[in-house]
C-alpha positions as CSV (number, residue, x, y, z in Angstrom):
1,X,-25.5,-1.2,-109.4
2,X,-25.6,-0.8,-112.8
3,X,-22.4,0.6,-113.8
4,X,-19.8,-0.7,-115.3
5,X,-22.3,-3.6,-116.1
6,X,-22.6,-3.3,-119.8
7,X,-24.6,-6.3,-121.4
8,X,-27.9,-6.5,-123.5
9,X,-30.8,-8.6,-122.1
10,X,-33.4,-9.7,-124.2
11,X,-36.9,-10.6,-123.6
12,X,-38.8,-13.5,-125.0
13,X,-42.0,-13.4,-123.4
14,X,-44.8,-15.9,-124.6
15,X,-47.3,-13.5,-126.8
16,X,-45.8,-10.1,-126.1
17,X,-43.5,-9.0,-129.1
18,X,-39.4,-9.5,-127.8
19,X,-38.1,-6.4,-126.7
20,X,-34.5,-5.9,-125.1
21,X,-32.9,-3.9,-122.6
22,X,-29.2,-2.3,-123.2
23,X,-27.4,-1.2,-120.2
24,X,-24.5,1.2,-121.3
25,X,-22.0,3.8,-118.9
26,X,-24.8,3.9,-116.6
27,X,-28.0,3.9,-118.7
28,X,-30.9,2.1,-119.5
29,X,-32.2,2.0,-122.7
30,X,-35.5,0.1,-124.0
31,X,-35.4,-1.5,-127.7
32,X,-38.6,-3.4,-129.5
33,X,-37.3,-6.4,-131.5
34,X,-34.8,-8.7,-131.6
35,X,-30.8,-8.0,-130.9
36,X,-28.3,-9.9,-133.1
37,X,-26.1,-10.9,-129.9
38,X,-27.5,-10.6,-126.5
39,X,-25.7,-11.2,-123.9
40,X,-28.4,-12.7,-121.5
41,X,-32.1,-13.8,-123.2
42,X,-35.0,-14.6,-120.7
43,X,-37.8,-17.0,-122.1
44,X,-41.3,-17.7,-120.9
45,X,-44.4,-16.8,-119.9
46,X,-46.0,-13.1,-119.8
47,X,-47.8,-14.0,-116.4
48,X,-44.2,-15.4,-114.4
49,X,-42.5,-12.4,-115.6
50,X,-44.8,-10.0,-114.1
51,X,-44.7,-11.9,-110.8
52,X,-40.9,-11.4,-111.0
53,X,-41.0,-8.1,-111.6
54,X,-43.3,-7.2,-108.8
55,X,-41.4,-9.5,-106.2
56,X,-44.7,-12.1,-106.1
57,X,-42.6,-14.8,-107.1
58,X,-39.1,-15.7,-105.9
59,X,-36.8,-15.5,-109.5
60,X,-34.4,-18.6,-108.6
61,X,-37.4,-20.7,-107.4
62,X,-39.5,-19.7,-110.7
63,X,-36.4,-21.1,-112.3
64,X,-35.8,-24.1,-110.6
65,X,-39.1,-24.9,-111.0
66,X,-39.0,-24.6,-115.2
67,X,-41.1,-21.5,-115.4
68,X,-39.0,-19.3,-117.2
69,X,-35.5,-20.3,-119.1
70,X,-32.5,-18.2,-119.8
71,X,-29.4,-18.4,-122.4
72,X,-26.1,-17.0,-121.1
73,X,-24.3,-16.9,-118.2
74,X,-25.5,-17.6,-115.1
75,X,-23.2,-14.6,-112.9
76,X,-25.4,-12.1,-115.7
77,X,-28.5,-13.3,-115.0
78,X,-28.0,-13.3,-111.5
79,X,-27.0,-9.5,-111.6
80,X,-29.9,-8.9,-113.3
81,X,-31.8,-10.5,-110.6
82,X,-29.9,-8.3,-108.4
83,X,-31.0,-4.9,-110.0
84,X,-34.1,-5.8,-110.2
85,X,-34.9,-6.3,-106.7
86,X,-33.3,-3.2,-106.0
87,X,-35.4,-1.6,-108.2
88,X,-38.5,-2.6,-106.6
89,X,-37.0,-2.3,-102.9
90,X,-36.4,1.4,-104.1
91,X,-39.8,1.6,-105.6
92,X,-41.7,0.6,-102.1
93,X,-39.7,2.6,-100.1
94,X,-41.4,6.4,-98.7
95,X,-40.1,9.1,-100.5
């Protein structure tokens, strides 16, 4: 899912400190602060993007409906979408 998807997504999430993640050959890495030139940035609050993560709140609806904002292109952030809810499908599934 991830490879061959190399792109940096940073987080702007109201009162957390930004953090970004870079996805390289494979990987996953975790940086605090602020990259020069992300490829995707996600803005808003600390409460939506929880929801999101855990699958409570539907990403393109939460969109739509203005609760979180995102510079780049559109085909990135919808492949982030993508890993992510295969993340959590893997994540609920029985060992």
């Amino acid at each position: 899912m991830i490879s061959g998807w190399d792109r940096i997504v940073q987080f702007n999430i109201t009162g957390e400190a930004p953090f970004y993640l870079t996805f390289a050959s494979g990987q996953i890495l975790l940086s605090d602060g602020v990259h020069e030139k992300p490829d995707l940035t996600l803005k808003g609050a600390e409460d939506v993007f929880y929801r999101l993560m855990t699958g409570e709140l539907d990403g393109m609806k939460a969109f739509m409906l203005g609760q979180f904002k995102f510079e780049g292109q559109f085909k990135d952030a919808a492949r982030f979408a993508q890993i992510g809810e295969t993340f959590r499908k893997s994540e609920k599934s029985p060992p």
